[in-house]
N, C-alpha and C positions, 0 to 999 in steps of 0.2 A: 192758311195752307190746308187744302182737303186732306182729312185722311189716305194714305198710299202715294201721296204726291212727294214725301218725304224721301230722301234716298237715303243710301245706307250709312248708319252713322259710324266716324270714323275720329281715331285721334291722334292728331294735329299735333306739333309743335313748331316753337319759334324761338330763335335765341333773342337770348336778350344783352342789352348794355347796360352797365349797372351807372345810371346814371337819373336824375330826379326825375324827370320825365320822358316818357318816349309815347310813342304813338305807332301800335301797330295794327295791322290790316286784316280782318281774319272774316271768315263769312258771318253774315246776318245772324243772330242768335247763336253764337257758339258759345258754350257753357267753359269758364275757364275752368280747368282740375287743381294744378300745381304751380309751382317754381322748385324747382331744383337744377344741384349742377349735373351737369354730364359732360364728362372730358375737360374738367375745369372751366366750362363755362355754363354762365346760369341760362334754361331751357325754361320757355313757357308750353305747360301741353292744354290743349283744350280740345273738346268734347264736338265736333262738327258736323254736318247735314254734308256731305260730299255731293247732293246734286244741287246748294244755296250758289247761284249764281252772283248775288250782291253780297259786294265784302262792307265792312263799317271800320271804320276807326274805332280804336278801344287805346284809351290815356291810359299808361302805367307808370305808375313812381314806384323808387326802389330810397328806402332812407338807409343810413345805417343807424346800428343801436347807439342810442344817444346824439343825435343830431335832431335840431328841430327840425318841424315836420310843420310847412305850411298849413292854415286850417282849412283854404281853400282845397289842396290838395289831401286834405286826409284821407280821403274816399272810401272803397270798399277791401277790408283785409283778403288777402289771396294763399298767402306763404312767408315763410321765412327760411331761406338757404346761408349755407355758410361756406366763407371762402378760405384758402390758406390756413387749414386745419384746427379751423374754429376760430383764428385770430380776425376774422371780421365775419361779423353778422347781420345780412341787410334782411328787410323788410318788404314786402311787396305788398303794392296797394291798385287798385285797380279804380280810377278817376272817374266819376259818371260829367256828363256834358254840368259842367254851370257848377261846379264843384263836388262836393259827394251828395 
C-alpha cells in the first residue's frame, strides 16, 4: 500500500460467542485491541483501515480458566473478560492459519 492510499483508521467491533472456535471476517490487516463485555456480552474491537476493501478470516478461541486448551489451538493471547460477576472467566486467543 503506497503511502496516502490508506484511509481513515477506525475502530471496529464484533461480538462474540463464547465458544472454542469461531471464525470472524474483518478487513485485511486489522490490528485486534481487546475483548471485553458490553451489555453482557463479549465484544471484539479492532484497530481498521475503513477504505481495506479485502476482508480475511481471523480464528478466535475463547477457553475458560481451567479447561484444557488444544495445542494446536493455543495461538496468539488477545484478552481475558469475565462473565456473571467474576464467576466465569474465559480467555481469548487469536488462531494463526496452521495453528499458532
Amino acid at each position: 500500500m503506497e503511502v496516502g492510499d490508506r484511509g481513515k483508521m477506525r475502530i471496529w467491533k464484533w461480538l462474540l460467542d463464547v465458544v472454542d472456535l469461531q471464525v470472524i471476517r474483518m478487513p485485511f490487516g486489522a490490528k485486534i485491541l481487546t475483548v471485553q463485555v458490553q451489555g453482557k456480552v463479549p465484544q471484539l474491537w479492532a484497530l481498521c483501515d475503513e477504505k481495506e476493501k479485502i476482508k480475511e478470516e481471523r480464528k478466535i478461541a475463547i477457553y475458560g480458566t481451567g479447561n484444557p486448551i488444544p495445542e494446536e489451538n493455543s495461538g496468539e493471547y488477545i484478552s481475558t473478560f469475565q462473565e456473571l460477576d467474576g464467576k466465569l472467566v474465559w480467555h481469548v486467543f487469536e488462531i494463526k492459519s496452521g495453528g499458532n
